[in-house]
C-alpha positions as CSV (number, residue, x, y, z in Angstrom):
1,X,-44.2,205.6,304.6
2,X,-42.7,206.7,301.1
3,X,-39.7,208.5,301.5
4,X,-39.6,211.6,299.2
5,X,-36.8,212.0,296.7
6,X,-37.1,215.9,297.0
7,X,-39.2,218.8,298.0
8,X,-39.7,220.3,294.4
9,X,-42.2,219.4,293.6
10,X,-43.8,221.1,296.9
11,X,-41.7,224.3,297.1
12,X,-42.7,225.5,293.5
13,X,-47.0,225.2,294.5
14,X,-46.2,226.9,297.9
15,X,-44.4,229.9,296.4
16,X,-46.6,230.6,294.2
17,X,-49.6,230.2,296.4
18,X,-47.7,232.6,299.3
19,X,-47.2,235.1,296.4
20,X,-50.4,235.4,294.4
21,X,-52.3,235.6,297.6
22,X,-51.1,238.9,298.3
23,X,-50.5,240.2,295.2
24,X,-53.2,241.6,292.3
25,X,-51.5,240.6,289.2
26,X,-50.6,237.1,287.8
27,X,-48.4,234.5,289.3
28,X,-48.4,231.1,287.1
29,X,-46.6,227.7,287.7
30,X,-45.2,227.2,284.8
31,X,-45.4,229.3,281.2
32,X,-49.2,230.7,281.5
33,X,-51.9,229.6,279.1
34,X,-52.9,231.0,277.5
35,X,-50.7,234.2,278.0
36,X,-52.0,237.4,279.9
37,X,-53.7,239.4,277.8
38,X,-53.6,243.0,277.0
39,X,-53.7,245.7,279.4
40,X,-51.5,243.3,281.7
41,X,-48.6,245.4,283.3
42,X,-47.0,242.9,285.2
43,X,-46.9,239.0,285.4
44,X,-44.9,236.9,287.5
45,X,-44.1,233.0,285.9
46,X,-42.4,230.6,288.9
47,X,-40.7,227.2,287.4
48,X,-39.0,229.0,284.6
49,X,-35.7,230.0,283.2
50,X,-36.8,232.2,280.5
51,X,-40.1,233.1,278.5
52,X,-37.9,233.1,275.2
53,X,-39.4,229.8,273.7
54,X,-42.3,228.2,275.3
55,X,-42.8,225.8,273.1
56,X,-39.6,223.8,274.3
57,X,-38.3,223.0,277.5
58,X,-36.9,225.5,280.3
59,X,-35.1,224.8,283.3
60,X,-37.6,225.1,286.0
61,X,-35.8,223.9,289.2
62,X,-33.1,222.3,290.6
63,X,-31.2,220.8,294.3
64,X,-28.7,219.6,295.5
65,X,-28.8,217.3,298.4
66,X,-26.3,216.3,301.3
67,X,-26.3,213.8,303.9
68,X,-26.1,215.1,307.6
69,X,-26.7,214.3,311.3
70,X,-25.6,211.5,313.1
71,X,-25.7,208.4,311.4
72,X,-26.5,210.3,308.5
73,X,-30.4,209.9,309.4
74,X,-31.0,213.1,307.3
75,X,-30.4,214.9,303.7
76,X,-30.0,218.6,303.4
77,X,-31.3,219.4,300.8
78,X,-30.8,223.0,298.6
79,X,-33.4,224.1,295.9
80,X,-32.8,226.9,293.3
81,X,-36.5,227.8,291.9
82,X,-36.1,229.8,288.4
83,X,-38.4,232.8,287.7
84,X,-39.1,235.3,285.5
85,X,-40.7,238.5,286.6
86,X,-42.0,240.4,283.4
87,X,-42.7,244.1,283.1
88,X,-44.9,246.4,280.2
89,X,-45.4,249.7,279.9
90,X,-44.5,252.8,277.6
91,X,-40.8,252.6,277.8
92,X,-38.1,250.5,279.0
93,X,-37.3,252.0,281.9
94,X,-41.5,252.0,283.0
95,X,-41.4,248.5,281.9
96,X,-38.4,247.3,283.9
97,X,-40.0,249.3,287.2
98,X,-42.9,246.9,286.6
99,X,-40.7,244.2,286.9
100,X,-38.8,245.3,289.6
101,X,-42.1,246.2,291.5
102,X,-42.3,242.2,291.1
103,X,-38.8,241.3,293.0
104,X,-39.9,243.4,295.7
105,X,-43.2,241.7,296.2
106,X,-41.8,238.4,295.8
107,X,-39.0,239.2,298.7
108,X,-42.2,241.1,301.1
109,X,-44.5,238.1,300.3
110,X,-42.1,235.0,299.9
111,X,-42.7,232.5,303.1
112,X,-39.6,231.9,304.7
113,X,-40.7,228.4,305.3
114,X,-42.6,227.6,302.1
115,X,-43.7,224.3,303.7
116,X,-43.1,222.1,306.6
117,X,-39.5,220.9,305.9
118,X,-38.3,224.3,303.8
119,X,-36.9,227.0,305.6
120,X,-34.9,230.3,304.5
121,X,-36.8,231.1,301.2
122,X,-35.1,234.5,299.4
123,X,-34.5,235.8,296.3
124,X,-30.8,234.2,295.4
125,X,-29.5,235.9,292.4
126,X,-30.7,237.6,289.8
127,X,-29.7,235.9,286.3
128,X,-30.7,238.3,283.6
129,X,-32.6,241.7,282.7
130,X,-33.8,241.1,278.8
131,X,-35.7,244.4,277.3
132,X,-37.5,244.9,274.4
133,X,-39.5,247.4,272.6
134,X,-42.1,246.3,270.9
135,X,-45.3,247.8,269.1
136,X,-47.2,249.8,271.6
137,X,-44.5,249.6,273.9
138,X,-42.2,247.7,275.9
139,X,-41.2,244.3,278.1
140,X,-38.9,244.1,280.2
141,X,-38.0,239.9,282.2
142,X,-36.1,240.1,285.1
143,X,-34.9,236.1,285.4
144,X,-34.2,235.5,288.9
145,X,-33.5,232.5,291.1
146,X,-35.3,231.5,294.8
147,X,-33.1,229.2,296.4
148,X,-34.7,227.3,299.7
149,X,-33.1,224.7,301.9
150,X,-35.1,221.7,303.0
151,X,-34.2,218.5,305.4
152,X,-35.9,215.8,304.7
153,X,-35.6,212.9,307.4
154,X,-35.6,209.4,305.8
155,X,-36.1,207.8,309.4
């Protein structure tokens, strides 16, 4: 039996296969590539800080883990999944309802148990709101953060 390390690297697939199931627009692990095209109002990118520079690294995920139980037989383990929910319209304010159209899907459609040893999946914090115009109209990237608590039994 190998013993997993954390659930990362199941969490991230699982939310964005309980998301994009129910929604019509674009939910990518990871920067999309290439990059919706246009005509897309609204995208959704799971495993990422920001959208400023995808040719370098972003922080996609992170966890904390504690031992429990008795005998310590088990970790608890805490997972902070970053996302960026992007918006474009006409305007700003169109734009950054697209986005928040987004956050409310994600909190509808997020599983609360995105696999077998997650449980309480929600919409943490939001990190930052960036907005710009640009020609033809405007984005708007709501950066958010999913945090999900796992326990993983080593025995």
């Amino acid at each position: 039996m190998t013993l997993k390390a954390t659930t990362i690297n199941d969490v991230i697939p699982a939310i964005v296969t309980s998301v994009s199931d129910a929604v019509s627009y674009g939910v990518y692990d990871g920067f999309p590539r290439p990059k919706p095209g246009r005509g897309t109002t609204k995208y959704l990118v799971v495993g990422a800080e920001s959208l400023d520079d995808d040719e370098n690294f972003t922080m996609s995920a992170n966890m904390q883990q504690e031992w429990r139980g008795l005998g310590a037989v088990a970790r608890e383990e805490t997972l902070s999944v970053n996302c960026v929910a992007v918006g474009i319209a006409d305007s700003i304010a169109n734009a950054r309802s697209n986005a928040n159209d987004i956050l409310n899907d994600v909190k509808t459609n997020l599983a609360i148990h995105p696999t077998a040893q997650t449980y309480n999946a929600l919409i943490d914090q939001v990190t930052g709101v960036r907005s710009k115009n640009a020609y033809g109209g405007a984005m708007v990237q709501v950066e958010f953060i999913i945090s999900v608590k796992a326990r993983i039994r080593d025995a």
